[in-house]
PAZAGU-102164 format. One record per residue: x, y, z of N, C-alpha, C, CB in turn; residue in one letter. Coordinates in steps of 0.1 Angstrom, whole numbers, plus 5000, padded with zeros to 4 digits. Atoms other than C-alpha are relative to their C-alpha. Last residue first. Glycine has a CB too. Layout:
BEGIN
XYZXYZXYZXYZa
...
end
This chain:
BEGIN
501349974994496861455857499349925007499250044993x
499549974985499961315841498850055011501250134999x
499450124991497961105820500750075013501349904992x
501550114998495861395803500649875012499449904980x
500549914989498961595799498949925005499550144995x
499149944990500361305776499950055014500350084995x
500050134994497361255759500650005009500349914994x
501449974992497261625748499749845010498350034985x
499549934989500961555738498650015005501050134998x
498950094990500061245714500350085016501650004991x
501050094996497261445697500549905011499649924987x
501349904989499061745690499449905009498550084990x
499149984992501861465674499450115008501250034994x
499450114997499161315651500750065014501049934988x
501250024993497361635642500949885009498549954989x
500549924990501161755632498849965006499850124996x
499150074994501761425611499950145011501649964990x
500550114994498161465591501150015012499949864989x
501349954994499061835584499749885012498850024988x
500449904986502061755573499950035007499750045003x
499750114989500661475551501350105013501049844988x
500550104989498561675537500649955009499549914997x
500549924988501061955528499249955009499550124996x
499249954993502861715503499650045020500350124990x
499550114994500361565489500950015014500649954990x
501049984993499561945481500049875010498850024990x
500049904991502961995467498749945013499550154989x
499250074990502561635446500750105014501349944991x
500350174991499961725432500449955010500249904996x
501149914991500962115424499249875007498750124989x
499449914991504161945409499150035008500550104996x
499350094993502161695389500550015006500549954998x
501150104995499961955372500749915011499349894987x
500049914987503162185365498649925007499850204996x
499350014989504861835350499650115012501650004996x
500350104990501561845333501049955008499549904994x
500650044994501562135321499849875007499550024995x
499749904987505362125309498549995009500350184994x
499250144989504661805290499750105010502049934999x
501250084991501161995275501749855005497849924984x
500849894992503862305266498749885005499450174988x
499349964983506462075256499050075007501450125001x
499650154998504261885228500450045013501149914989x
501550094991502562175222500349975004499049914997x
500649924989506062335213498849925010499350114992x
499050044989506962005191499550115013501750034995x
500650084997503662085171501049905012499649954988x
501550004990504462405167499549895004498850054994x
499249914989508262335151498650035014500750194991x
499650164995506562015129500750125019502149874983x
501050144997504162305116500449885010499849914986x
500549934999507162555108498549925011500050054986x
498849914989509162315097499550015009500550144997x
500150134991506062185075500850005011500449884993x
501250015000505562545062499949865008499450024986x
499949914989508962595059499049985007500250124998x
499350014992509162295036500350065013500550004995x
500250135000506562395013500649945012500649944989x
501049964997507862725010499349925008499450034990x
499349954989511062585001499250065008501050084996x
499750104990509162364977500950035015500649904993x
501350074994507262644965500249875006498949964988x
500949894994509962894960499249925005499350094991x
499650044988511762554942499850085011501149964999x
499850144995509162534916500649975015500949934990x
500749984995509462894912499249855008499550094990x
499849924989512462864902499050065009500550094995x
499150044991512062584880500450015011500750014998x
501050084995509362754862500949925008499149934990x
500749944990511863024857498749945007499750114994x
499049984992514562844843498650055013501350114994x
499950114992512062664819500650025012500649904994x
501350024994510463014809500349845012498749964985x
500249954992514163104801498549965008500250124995x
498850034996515162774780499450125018501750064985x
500350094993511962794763500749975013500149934993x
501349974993512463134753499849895009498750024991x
499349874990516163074746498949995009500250204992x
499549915005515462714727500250145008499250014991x
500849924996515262384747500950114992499750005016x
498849904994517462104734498950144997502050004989x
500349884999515161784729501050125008498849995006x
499249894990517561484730498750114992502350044997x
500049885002515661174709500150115008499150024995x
500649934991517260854720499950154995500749985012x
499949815006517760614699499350045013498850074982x
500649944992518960224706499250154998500950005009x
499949885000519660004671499550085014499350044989x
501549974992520059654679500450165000499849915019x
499849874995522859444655498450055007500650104986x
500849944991523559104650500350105004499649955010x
500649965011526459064622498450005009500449894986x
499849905008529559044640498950084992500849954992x
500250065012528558724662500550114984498449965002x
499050105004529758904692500249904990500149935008x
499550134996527159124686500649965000499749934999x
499350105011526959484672500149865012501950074990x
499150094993525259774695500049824996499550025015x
499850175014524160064674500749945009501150004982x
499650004992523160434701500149804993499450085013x
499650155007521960624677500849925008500850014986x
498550034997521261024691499749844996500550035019x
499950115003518461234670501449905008500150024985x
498950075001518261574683500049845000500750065009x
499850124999515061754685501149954995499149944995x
501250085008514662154685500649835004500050044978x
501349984991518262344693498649914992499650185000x
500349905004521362204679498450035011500049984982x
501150014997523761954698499050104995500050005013x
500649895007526961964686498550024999500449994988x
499149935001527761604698499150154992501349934992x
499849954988525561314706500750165004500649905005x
501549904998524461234673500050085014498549885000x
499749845006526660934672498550054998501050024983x
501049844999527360634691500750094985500550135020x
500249935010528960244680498950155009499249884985x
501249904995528859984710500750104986500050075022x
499549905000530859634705499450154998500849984992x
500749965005529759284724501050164992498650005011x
499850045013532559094738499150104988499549855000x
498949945002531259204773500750004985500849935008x
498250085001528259044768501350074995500149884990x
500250124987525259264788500949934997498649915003x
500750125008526559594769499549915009500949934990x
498850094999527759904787498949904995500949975015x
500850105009526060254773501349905003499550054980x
499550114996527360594791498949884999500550035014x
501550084998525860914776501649895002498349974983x
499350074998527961234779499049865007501150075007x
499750064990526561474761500749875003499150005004x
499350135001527661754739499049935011501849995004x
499750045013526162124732500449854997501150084996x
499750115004524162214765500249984984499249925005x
498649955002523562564769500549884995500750065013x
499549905007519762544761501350024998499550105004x
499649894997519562264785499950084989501249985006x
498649944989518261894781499850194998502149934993x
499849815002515161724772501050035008498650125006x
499049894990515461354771499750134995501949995000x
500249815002513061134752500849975008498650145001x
499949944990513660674747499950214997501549925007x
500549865005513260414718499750105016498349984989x
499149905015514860124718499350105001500149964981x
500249825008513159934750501050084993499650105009x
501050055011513959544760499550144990498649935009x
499650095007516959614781499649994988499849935005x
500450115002514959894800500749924991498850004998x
499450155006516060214810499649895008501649994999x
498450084993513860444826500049944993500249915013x
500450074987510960614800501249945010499149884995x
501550004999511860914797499849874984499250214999x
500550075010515960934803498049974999500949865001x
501250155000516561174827499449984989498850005010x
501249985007519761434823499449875004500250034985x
501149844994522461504848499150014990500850195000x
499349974992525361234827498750175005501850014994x
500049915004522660994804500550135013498750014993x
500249844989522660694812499950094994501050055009x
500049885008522160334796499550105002499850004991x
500249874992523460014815499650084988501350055009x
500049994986523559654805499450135007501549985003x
498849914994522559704767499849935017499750214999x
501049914986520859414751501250085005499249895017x
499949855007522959284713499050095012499150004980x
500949934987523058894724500750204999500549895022x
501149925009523658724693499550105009498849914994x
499649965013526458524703499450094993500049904992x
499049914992524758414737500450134987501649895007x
501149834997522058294712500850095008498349995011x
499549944985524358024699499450135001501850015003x
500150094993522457804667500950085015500649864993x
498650025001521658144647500149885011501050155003x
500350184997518658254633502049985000498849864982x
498450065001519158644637499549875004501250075011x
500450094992515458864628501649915000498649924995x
499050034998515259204626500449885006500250085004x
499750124994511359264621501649974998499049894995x
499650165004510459524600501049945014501250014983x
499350104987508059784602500649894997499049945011x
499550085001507059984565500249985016501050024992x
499049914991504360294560501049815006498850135017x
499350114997502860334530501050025013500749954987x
498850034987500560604516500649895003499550005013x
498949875001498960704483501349945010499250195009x
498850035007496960364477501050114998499649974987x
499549945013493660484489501150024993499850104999x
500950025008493460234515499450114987499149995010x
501149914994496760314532499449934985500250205004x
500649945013499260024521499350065004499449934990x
501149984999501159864551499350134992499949995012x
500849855004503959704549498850024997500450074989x
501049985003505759444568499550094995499749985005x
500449845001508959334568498349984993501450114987x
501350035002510859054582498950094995499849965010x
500949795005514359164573498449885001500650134972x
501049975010516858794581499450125005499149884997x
501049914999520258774597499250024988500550115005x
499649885001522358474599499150105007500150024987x
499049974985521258114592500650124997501449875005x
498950095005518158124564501150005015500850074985x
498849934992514658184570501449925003499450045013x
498450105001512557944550501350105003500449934981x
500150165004509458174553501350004997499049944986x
500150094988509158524574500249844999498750025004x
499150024995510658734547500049935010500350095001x
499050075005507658904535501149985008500350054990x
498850064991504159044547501149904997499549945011x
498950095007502259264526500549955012501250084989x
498850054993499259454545500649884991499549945016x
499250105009496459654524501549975015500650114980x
499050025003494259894543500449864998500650075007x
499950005016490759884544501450034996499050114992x
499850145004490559794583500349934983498649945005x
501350035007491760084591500149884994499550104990x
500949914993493960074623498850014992500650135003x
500149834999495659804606499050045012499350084985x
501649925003496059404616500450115002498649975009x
499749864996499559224619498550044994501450094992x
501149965000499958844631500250214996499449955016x
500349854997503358724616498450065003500550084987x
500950015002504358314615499650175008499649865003x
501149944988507558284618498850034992500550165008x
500749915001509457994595499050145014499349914991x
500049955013512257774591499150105001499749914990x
501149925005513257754631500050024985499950125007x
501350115008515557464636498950064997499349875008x
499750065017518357724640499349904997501649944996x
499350145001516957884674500649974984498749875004x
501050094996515358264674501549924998498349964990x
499250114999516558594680499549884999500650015009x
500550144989514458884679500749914989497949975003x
498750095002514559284671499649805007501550105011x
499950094986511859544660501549864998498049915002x
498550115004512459854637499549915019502650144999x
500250105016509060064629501549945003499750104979x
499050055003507760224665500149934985500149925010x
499149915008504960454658501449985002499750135003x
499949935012502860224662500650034993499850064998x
500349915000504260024695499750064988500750055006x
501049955012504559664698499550145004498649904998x
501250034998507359594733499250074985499650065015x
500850024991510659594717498950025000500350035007x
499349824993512059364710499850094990502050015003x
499949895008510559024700500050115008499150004992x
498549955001511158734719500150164997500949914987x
500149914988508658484722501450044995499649945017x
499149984993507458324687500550115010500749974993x
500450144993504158304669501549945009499449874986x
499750115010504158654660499849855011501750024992x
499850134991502358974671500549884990498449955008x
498750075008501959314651500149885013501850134997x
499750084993498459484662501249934991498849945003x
500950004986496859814654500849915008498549944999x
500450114992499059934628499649955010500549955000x
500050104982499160214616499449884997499050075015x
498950155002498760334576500849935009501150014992x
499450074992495960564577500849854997499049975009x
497949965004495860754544500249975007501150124998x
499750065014491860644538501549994997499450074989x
499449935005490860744578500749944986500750055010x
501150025015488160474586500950124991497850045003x
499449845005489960414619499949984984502050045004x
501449925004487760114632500250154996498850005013x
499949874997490459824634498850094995501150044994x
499949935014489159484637500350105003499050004990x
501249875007488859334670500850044990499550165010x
499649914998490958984674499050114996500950004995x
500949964988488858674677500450185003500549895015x
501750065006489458524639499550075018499749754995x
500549885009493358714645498449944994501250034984x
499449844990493858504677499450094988502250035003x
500949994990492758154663499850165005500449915010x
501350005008495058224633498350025004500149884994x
499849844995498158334660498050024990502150114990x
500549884989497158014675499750124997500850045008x
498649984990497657814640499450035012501350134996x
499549894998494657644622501250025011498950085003x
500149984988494557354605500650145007500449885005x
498950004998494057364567500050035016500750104990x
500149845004491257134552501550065007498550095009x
501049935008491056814565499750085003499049954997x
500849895003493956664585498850064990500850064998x
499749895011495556344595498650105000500449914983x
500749865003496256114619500350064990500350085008x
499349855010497255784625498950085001500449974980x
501549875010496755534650501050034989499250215009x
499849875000499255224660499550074995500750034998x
500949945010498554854672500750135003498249995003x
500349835000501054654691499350064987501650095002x
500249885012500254294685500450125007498350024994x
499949914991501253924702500150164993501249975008x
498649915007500453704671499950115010499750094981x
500549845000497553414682501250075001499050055014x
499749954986499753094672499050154997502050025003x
501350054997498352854640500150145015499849775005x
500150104994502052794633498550005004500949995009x
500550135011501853014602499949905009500949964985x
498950045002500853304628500049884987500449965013x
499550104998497553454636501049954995499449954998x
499150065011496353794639501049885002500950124997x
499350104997493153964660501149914990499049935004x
500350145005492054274662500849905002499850014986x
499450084988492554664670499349834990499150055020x
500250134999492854974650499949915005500349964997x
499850124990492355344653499749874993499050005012x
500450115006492255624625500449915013500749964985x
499150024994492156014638499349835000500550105013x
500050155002490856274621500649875001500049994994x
498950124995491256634627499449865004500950065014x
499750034986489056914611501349845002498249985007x
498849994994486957004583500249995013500450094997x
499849884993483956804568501650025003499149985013x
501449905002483256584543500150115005498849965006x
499849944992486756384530498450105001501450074998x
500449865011486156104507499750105011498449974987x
500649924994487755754521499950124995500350005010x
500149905006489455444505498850105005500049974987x
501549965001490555124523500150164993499250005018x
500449884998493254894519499250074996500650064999x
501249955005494454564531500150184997498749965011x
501050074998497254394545498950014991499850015010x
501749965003500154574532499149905001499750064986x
500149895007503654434547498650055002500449984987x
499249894995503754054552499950175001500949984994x
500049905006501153804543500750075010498950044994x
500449954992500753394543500750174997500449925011x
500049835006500653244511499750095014498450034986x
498949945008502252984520499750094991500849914994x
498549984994500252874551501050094988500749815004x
499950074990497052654539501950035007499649824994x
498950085004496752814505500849935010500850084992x
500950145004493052954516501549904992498350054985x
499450065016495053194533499449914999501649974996x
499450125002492553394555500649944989499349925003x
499450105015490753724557501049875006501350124989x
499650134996488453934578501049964986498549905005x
499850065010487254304577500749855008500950104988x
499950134993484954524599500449864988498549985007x
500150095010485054874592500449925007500650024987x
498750114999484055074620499749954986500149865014x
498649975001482355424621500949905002500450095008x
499949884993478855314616501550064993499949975017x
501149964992478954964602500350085013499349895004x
499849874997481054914571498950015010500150104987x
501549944991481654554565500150135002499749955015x
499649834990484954444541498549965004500450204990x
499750054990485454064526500150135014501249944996x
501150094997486254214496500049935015500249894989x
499750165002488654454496498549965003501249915013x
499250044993487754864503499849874997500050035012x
500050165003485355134490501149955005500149964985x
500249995012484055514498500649804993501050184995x
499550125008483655514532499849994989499749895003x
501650035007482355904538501249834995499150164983x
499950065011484856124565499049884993501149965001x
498649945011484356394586500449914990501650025009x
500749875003480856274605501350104992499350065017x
500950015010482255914600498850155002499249835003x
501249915000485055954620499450034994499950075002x
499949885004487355614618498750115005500349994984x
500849864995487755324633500250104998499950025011x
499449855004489255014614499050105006500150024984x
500949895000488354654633500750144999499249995012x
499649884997490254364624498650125000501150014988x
501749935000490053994619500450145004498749925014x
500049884990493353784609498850054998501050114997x
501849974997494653494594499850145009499249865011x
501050115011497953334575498550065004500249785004x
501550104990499953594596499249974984498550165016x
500750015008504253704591498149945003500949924994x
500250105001506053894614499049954991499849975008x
499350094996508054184617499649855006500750065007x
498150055005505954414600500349955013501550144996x
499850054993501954454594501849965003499049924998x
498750045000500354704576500449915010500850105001x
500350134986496654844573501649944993498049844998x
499050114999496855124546500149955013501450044997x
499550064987494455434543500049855000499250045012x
500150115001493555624508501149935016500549974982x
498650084988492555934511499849885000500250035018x
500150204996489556074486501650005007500149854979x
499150085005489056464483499849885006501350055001x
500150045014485756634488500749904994500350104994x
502050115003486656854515499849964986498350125002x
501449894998490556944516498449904997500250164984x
501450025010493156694525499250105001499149895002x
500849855000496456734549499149914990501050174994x
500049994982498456354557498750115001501950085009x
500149855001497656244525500150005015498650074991x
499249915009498555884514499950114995500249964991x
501049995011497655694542500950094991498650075004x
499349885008499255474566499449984989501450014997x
500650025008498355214597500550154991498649955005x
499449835002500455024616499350024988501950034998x
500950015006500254634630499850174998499049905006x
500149884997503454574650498950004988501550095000x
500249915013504154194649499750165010498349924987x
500149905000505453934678499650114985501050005007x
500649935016505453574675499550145002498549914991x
498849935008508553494704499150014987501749904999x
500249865001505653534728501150044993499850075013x
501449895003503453234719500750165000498549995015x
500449995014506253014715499450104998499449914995x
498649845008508053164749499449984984502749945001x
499549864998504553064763501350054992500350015014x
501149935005504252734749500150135002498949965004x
499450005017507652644757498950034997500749854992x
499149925003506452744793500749994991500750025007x
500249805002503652584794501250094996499550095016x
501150015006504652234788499650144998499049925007x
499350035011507652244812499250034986500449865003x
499649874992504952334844500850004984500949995019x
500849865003502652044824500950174997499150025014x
499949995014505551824823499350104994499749894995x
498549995007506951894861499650034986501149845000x
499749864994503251884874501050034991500450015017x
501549935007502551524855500250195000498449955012x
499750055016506151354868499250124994499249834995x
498749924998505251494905500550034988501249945007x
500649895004502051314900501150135003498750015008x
500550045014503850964887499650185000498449845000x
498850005011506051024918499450034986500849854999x
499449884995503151054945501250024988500649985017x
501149945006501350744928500850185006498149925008x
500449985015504650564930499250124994499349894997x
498749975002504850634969500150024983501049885008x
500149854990501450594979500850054991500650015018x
501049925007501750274957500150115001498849985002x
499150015013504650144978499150054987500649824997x
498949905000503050195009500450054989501149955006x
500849885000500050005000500950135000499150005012x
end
């Protein structure tokens, strides 16, 4: 009986072992048939109307069978035909196939393919999933992969942006402002102003194109915009012009643009920029080219101090000298370590004329009449209000005196009643 036990315990030890053995060459069979199942068309973009033709693929294994479900969006696109052996219900197609040559015609590559007629615009996006068999008979371990593609032309941000932007409403026929200049890259120097026309901006070297938002003030003006496509390594002119609506006027902004793979290299910001006893209007800012000063009637030269942010960089003035009366133009060109980035600064110097010159002296002077005025007056104020200040201490050290007097005189008083009081006692005893 023993000896059975014992067998029958061996036999099922045997069984476990062949199974456990059993599976696991099944398994690595099952998972050394691997494929990738991938699908491709032969328009990525399409407008409404057109046909796309989409490819079912299969690589790095081969399958004698398979079932499959294609999913597309059937309110953007219209099944137009596909293999025998197809279904179309809803937004799936539902195809099947087998080698009826029992293995050797099994299939690699292009599986099937289907053809579709674009209805609406927008983004479309193909899913697959199913099932794919081997020439051993094995289910085919699958990664599936979408695709996408387009109908019609998809819009940018800046595209979104100018379909929400207000229109301009200056109906003037020789206006040739610009309301709005924006692009689809961060950078641009400096901040969008009208009656600014030279901006600056640096981009990467995998950039081929910017993409330029610019709307007028009237909306019947004409805008060209050139120089923004297949931008080369260096420095490109982005330039925009803008046509007044009766074709007389024109007024140009262009974009200064440096594609260059080291941006250090390109770096054209000032560090510092002064002006010696004059104020710059607005404060220096890095990002701002365009600055006023009014100076002196006497004043012929100044003395402007401009340090770069990379040392390396090299600074160029003029205009600063011989200063005439009326508006003075100063240029303040600072060249990059790259040789060929440049950033124009200006600063228009107003130089006051006699009249001006005297009226300014004398508004000046009366200016500081009123702050000396001003000042005496608070003096004056801070001087009375210290007084008080002593005259209710003083009261109340003479309050606190006449308190402490009177305190005083009680107790006295009290210490005489006391010692009257003692001697009347006194007499009283001897008696």
């Amino acid at each position: 009986m023993l000896k059975i036990k014992e067998n029958f315990y061996l036999i099922s030890n045997f069984i476990v072992i062949f199974m456990f053995v059993f599976c696991f060459f099944l398994n690595v069979s099952y998972s050394a048939t691997t494929g990738r199942v991938y699908l491709t068309t032969n328009k990525d973009v399409l407008e409404k109307s057109e046909e796309i033709e989409v490819a079912v693929n299969i690589e790095n294994t081969k399958t004698v069978a398979f079932n499959f479900f294609l999913y597309f969006d059937d309110s953007k696109l219209e099944y137009e035909s596909g293999p025998d052996n197809t279904n179309v219900i809803g937004n799936r197609i539902v195809f099947v196939w087998y080698d009826l040559q029992g293995g050797s015609g099994a299939k690699q590559g292009e599986l099937a393919k289907f053809k579709f007629r674009a209805k609406e615009d927008g983004t479309v996006t193909f899913t697959i999933q199913g099932e794919f068999y081997s020439e051993k008979g094995q289910l085919i371990q699958t990664d599936f992969v979408y695709n996408q593609i387009q109908i019609g032309k998809k819009q940018s941000e800046l595209q979104k942006q100018a379909a929400e932007e207000e229109q301009g409403t200056n109906s003037e026929r020789g206006n040739t402002n610009l309301q709005v200049l924006r692009l689809n890259k961060e950078g641009i120097t400096p901040n969008f102003n009208k009656d600014v026309f030279e901006y600056y901006l640096t981009i990467s070297d995998d950039i081929k194109d910017v993409e330029v938002l610019a709307i007028s003030e009237n909306p019947n003006a004409s805008i060209n915009i050139s120089g923004n496509k297949d931008l080369r390594e260096g420095l490109n002119d982005i330039v925009i012009q803008v046509i007044s609506e009766d074709k007389i006027q024109n007024k140009v902004y262009t974009i200064h643009t440096t594609k260059t793979a080291n941006i250090e290299l390109a770096n054209t910001n000032l560090e510092i920029l002064a002006i010696e006893n004059v104020l710059l209007n607005p404060q220096f800012d890095a990002n701002e080219t365009n600055y006023k000063a009014e100076i002196s009637n006497q004043t012929t030269d100044l003395n402007i101090l401009a340090v770069p942010q990379n040392q390396q960089a090299t600074i160029e003035m003029n205009g600063k000298n011989n200063l005439k009366e009326g508006n003075n133009l100063i240029n303040i060109v600072v060249t990059a370590p790259n040789g060929f980035t440049k950033r124009n600064y200006q600063i228009n110097a107003y130089k006051r004329n006699l009249d001006e010159e005297t009226k300014y002296q004398e508004e000046q002077k009366m200016q500081k009449e009123k702050l000396e005025q001003a000042y005496k007056i608070q003096e004056l104020s801070a001087n009375n209000e210290e007084n008080k200040s002593d005259k209710n201490e003083s009261e109340k050290n003479g309050e606190s005196n006449e308190k402490k007097q009177k305190g005083n005189l009680f107790f006295w008083i009290a210490i005489g009643i006391i010692v009257f009081g003692i001697l009347i006692l006194q007499f009283r005893w001897k008696k």
